[in-house]
Backbone bond lengths (Angstrom), bond angles and torsions (degrees), N, CA, C in turn:
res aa  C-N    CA-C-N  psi(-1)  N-CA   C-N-CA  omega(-1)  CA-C   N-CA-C  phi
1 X - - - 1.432 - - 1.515 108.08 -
2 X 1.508 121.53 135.16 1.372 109.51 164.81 1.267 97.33 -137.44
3 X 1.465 83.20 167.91 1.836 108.35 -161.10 1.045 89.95 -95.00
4 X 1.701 115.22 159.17 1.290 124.73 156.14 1.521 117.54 -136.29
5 X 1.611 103.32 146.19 1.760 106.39 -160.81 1.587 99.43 -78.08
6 X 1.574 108.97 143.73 1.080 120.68 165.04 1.713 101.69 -155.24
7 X 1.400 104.62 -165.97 1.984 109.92 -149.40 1.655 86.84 -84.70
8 X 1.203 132.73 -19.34 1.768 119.79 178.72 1.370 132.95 -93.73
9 X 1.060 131.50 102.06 1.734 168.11 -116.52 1.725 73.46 -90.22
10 X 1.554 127.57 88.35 1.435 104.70 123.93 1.149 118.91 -138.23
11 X 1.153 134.55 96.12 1.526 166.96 164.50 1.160 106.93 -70.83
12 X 1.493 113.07 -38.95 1.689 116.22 -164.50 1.951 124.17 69.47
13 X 1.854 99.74 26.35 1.211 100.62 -175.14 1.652 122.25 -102.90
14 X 1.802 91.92 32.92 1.494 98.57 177.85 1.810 120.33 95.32
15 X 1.822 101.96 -27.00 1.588 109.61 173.92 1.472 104.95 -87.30
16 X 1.891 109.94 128.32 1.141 92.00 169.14 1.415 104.61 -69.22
17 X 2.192 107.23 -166.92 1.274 120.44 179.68 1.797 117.64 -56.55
18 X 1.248 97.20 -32.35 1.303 106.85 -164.18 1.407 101.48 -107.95
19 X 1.454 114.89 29.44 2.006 111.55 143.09 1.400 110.55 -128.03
20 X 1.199 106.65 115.28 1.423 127.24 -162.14 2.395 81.69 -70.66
21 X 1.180 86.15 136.44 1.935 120.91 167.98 1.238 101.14 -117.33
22 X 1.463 103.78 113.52 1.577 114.73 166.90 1.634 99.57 -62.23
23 X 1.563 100.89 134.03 1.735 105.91 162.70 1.310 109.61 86.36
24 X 1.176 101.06 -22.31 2.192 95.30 -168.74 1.173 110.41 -95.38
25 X 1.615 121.41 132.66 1.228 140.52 -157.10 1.898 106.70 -65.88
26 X 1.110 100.48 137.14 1.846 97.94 -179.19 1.473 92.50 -89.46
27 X 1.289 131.47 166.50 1.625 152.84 154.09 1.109 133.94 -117.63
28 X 1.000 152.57 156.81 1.680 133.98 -152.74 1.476 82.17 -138.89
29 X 1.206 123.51 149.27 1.868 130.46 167.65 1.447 96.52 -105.21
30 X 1.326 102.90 145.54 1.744 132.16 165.76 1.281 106.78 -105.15
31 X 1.573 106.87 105.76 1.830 110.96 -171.70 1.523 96.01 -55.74
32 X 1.599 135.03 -34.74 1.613 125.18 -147.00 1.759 95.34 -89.53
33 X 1.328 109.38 -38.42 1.656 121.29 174.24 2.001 106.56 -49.54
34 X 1.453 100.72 -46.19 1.537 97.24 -147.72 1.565 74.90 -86.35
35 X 1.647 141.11 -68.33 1.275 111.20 164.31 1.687 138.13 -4.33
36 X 0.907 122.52 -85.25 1.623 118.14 144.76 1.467 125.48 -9.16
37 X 0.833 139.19 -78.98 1.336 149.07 118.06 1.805 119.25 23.86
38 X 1.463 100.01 -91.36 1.450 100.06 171.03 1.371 123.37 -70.62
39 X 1.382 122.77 -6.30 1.802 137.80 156.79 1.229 106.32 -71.73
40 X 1.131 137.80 -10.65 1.335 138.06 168.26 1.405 100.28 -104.46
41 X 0.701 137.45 -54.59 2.096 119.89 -179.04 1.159 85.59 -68.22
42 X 1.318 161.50 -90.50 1.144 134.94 -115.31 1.754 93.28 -65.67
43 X 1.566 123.84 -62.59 1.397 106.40 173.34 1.543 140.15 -42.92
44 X 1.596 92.92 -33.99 1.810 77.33 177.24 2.203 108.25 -130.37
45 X 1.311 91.46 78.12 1.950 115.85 -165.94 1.905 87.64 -55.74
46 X 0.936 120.37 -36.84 1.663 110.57 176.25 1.039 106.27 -78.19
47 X 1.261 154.26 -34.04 1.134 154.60 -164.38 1.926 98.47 -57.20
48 X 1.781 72.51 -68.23 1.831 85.58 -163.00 1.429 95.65 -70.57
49 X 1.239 147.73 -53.23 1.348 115.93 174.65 1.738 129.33 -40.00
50 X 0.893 107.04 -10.43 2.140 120.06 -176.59 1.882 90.39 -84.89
51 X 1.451 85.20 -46.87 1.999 80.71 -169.92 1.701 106.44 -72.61
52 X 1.158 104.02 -29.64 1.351 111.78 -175.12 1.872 110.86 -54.47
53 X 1.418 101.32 -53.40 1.553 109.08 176.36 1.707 104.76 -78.59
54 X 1.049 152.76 27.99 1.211 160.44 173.32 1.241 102.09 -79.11
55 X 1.485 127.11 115.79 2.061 118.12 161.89 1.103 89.30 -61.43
56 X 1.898 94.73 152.47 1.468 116.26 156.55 0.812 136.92 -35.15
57 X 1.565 120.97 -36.05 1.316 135.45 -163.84 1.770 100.41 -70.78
58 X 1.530 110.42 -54.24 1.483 109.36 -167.65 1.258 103.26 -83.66
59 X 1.394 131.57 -17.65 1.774 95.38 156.37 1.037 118.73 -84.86
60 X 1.535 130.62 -3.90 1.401 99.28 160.98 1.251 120.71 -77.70
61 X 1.280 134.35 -8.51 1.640 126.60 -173.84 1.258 92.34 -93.77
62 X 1.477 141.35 -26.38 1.709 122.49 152.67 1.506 142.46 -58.25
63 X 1.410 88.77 -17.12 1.339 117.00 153.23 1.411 124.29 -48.34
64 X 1.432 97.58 -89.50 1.566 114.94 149.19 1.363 108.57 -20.74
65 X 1.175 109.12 -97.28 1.644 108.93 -173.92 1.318 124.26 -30.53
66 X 1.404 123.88 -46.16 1.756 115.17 161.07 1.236 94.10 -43.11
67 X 1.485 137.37 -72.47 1.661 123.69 -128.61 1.690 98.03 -68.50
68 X 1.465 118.68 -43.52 1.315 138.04 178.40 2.019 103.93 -38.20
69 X 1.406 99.06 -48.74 1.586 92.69 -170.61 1.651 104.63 -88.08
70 X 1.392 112.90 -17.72 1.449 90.54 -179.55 1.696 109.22 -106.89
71 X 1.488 110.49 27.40 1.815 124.16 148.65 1.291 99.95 -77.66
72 X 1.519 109.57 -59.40 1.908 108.09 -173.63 1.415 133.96 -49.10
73 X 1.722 86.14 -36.37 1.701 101.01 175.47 1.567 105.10 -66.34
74 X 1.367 110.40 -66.95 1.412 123.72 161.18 1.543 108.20 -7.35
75 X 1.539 133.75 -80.89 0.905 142.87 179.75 1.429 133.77 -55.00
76 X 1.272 116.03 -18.83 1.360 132.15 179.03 1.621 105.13 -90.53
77 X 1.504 110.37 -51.68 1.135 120.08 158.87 1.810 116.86 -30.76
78 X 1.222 101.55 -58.36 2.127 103.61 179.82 0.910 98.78 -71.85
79 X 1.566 134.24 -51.32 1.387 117.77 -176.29 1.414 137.92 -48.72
80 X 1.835 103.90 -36.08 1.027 105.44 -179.64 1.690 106.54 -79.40
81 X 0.982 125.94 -17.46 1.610 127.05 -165.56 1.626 96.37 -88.82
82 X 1.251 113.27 -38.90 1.512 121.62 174.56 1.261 118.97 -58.95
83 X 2.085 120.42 -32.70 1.032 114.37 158.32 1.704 133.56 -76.14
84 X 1.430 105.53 -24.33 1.317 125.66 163.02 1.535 108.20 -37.33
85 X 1.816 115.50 -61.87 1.421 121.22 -153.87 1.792 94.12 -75.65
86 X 1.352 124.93 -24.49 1.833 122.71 -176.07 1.234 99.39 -67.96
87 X 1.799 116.83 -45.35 1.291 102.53 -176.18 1.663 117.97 -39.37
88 X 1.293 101.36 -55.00 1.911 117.37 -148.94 1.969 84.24 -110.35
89 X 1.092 96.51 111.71 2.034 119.49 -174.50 1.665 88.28 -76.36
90 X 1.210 114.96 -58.59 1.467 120.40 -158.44 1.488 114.13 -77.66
91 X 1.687 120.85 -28.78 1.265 115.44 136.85 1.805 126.08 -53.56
92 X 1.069 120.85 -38.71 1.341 102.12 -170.67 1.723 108.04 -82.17
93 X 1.443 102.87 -36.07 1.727 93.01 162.95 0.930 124.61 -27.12
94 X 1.523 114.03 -63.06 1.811 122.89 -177.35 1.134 112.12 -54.52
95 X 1.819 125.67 -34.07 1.517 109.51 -169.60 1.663 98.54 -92.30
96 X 1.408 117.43 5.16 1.336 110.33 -168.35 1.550 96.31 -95.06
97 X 1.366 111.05 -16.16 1.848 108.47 176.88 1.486 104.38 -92.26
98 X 1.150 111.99 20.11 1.989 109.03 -174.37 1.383 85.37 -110.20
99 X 1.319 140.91 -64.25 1.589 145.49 175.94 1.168 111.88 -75.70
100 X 1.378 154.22 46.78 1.282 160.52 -160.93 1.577 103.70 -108.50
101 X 1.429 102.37 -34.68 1.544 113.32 -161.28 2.128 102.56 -97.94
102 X 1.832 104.28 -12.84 1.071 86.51 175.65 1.633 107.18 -89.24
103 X 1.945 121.72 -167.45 1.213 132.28 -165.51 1.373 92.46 -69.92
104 X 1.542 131.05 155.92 1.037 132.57 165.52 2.117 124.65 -46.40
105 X 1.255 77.84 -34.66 1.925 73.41 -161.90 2.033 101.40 -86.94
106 X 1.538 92.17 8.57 1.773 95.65 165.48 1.574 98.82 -99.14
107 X 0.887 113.24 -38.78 1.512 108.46 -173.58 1.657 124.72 -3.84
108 X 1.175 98.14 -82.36 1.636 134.48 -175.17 1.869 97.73 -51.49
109 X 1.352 110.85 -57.92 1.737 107.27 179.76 1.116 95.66 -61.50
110 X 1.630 131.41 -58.64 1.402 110.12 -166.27 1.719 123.89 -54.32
111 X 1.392 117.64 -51.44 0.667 116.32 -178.72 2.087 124.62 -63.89
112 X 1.224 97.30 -16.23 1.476 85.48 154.19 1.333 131.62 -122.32
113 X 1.505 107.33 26.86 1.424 124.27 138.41 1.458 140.68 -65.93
114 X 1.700 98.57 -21.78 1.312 119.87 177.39 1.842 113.26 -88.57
115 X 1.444 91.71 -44.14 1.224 114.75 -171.87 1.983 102.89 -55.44
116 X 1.783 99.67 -57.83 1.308 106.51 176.29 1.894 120.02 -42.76
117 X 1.426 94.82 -40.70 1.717 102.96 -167.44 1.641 109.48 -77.11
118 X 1.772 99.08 -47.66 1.544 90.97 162.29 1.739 128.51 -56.74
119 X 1.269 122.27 -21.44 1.698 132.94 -163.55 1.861 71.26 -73.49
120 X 1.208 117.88 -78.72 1.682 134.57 -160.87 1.391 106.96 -44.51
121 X 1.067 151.61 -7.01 1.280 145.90 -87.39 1.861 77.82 -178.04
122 X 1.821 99.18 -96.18 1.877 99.48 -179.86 1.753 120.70 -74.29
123 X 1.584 105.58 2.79 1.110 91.36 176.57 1.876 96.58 -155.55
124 X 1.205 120.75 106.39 1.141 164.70 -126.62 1.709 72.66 -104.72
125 X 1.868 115.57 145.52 1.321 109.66 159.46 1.841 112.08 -93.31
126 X 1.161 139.70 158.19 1.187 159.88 -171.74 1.098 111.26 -56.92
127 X 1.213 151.46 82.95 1.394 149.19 -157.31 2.033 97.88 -92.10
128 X 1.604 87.66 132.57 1.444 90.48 -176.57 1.347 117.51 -107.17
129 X 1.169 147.96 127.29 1.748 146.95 -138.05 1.935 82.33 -121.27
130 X 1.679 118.80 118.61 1.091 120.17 157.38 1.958 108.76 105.25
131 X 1.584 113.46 177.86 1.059 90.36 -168.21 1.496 113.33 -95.29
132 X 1.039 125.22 151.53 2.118 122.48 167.34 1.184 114.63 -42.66
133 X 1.246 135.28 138.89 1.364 144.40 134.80 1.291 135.17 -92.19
């Protein structure tokens, strides 16, 4: 989820909306997001009490740590599609004439950005009905 700044103070740093804080970032709320949100504490009240007693410090490095694993995923993800496109020359030609027209050092993301959406696209992942064993 990301926030985006706008003129109403909820940060939660103690100023209401209407005392302007030199420097401190405004946030705008998404009624359908923060819905979401409070449908989840009300379902899981232990949960959010555990996060609730959490220092600052360690949710922000869980913080961190989500963004950290979904760069890695991210990256494994191109790699593997990036190795896909070396295999097959005559596939990557084609995606190399679809990005031809962007700057060189986009090239390579685009093209296995395209590559990724088309793989997802003709070949659907396996949806599994029930639990694993």
């Amino acid at each position: 989820m990301s926030l985006k700044r706008t003129e109403k103070n909820t940060n939660g740093n103690g100023a209401s909306a209407t005392e302007p804080v030199a420097d401190s970032p405004k946030y705008r709320d998404n009624v359908e997001i923060n819905a979401k949100i409070d449908a989840y504490i009300q379902a899981n009240p232990k949960e959010w009490n555990y996060i609730q007693g959490l220092p600052r410090e360690r949710l922000e490095r869980m913080l961190v740590l989500q963004n950290v694993n979904k760069s890695e995923r991210r990256e494994r993800i191109r790699a593997s599609i990036t190795k896909q496109l070396n295999a097959n020359p005559e596939l990557k030609e084609a995606y190399r004439k679809l990005v031809k027209n962007l700057p060189a050092e986009q090239q390579e993301k685009a093209m296995a950005t395209i590559a990724a959406r088309t793989l997802r696209t003709i070949m659907p992942r396996k949806q599994t009905t029930g639990a694993r064993v």
